[in-house]
C-alpha positions as CSV (number, residue, x, y, z in Angstrom):
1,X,-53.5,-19.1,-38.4
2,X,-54.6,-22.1,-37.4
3,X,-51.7,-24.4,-38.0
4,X,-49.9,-22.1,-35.3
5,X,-52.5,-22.2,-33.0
6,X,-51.8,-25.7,-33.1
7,X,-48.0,-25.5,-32.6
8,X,-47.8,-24.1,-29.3
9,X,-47.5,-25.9,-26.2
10,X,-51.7,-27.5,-25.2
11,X,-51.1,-25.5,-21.7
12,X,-50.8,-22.4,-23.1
13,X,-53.9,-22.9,-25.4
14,X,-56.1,-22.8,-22.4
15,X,-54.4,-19.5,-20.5
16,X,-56.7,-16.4,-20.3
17,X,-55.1,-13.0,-20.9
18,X,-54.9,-12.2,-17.5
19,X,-53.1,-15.4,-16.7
20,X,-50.4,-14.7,-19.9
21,X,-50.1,-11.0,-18.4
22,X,-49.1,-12.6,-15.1
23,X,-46.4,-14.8,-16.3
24,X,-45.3,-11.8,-18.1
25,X,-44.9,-9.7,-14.9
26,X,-43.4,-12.9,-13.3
27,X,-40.9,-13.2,-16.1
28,X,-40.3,-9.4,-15.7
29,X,-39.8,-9.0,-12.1
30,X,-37.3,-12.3,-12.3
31,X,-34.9,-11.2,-15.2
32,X,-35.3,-7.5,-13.0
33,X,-34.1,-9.8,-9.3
34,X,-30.6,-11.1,-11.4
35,X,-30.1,-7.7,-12.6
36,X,-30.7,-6.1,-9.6
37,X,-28.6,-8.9,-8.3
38,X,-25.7,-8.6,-10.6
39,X,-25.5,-4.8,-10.3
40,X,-25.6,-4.9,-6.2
41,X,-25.0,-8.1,-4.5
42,X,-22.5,-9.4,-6.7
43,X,-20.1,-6.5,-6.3
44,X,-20.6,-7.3,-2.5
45,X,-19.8,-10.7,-2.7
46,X,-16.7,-10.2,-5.4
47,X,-15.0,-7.9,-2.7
48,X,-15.9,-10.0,0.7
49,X,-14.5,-13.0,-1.1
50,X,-11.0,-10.5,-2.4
51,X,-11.0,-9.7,1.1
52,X,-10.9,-13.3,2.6
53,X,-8.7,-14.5,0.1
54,X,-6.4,-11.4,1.1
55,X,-7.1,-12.7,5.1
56,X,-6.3,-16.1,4.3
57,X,-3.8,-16.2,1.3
58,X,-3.9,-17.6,-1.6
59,X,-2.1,-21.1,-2.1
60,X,0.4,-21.8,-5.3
61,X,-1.0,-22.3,-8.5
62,X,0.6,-22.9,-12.0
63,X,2.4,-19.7,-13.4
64,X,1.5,-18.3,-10.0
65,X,3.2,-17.6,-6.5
66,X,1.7,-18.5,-3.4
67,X,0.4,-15.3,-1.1
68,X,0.8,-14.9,2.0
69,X,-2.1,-14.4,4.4
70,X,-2.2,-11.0,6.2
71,X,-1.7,-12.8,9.6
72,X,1.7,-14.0,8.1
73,X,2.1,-10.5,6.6
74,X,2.2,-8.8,9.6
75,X,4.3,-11.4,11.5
76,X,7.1,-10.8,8.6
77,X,7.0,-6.9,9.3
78,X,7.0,-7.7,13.2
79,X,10.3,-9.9,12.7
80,X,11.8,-6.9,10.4
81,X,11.3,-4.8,13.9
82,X,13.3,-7.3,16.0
83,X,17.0,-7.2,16.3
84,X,18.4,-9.8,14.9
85,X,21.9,-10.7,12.9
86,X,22.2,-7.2,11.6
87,X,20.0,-8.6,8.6
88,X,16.6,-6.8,10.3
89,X,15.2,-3.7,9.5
90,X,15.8,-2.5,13.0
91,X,19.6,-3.5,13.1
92,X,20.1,-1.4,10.3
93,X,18.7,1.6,11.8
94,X,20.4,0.8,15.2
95,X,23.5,1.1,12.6
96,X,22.7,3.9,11.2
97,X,21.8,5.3,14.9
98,X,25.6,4.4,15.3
99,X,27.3,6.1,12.3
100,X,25.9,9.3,12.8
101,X,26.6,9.4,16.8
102,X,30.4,8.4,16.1
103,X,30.0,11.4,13.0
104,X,28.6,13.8,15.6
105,X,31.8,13.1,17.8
106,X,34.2,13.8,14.5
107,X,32.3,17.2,13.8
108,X,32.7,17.9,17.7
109,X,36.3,17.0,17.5
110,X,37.0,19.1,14.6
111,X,34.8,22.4,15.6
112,X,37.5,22.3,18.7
113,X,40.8,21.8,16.3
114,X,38.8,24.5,14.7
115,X,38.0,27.1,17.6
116,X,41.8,26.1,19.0
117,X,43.5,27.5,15.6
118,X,41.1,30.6,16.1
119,X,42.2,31.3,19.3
120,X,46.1,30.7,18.2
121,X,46.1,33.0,15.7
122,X,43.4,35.6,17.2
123,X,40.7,35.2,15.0
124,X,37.2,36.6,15.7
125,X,34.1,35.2,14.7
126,X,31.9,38.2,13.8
127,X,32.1,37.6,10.1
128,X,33.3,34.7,8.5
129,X,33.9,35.7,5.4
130,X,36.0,38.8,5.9
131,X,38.3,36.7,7.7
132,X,38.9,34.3,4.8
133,X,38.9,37.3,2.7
134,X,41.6,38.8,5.2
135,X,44.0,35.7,5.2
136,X,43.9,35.9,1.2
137,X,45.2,39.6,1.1
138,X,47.5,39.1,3.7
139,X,46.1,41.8,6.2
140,X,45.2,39.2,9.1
141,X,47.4,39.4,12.0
């Protein structure tokens, strides 16, 4: 017993109980701060700094692509609103605005051929079907 006695440290030879007991709870209440830490703050700090790298971008690295910053993010979806070449977003729904007007004006054109060949051969609209049905026996005037 005494041969470990004289192994420890000559500081901790003269420390009193109460003095060990306090360096316990010191010990305790630091390992209990960096848990504390780990479990709260650090998720805190992990997504503030995911967020400012998102803000800022991110710069190329090996195997990697650079990102682009959300400030140059947003500019590209503003350009895709602008008219441009035809190669923007917008162009192609201005052409798409533009096919289906000129479509409209064929369907308009063709419900007139339509009502004209009615009128020709005295067709009336109350049921659609028993008129087909009446040109495929025959019976229709």
């Amino acid at each position: 017993m005494n041969d470990t006695i004289e192994q420890l440290p000559p500081g901790l030879l003269h420390l009193t109980v109460a003095q060990m007991l306090k360096w316990i709870v010191v010990i305790v209440l630091i390992v209990s701060a960096m848990v504390w830490f780990k479990k709260y703050v650090w998720p805190f700090i992990k997504r503030t700094t995911e967020f400012l790298e998102d803000w800022n971008g991110e710069p190329e690295r090996p195997g990697q692509p650079a990102r682009l910053g959300l400030m140059q993010r947003i500019a590209n979806i503003e350009y895709e609103f602008q008219p441009n070449s035809g190669a923007s977003f917008s162009d192609k729904v201005n052409k798409i605005v533009i096919t289906q007007a000129s479509h409209i004006e064929q369907i308009e054109a063709l419900q007139k051929d339509v009502n004209k060949i009615k009128r020709h051969l005295n067709i009336d609209d109350t049921d659609p079907l028993e008129t087909i049905k009446e040109i495929g026996d025959g019976t229709l005037n």
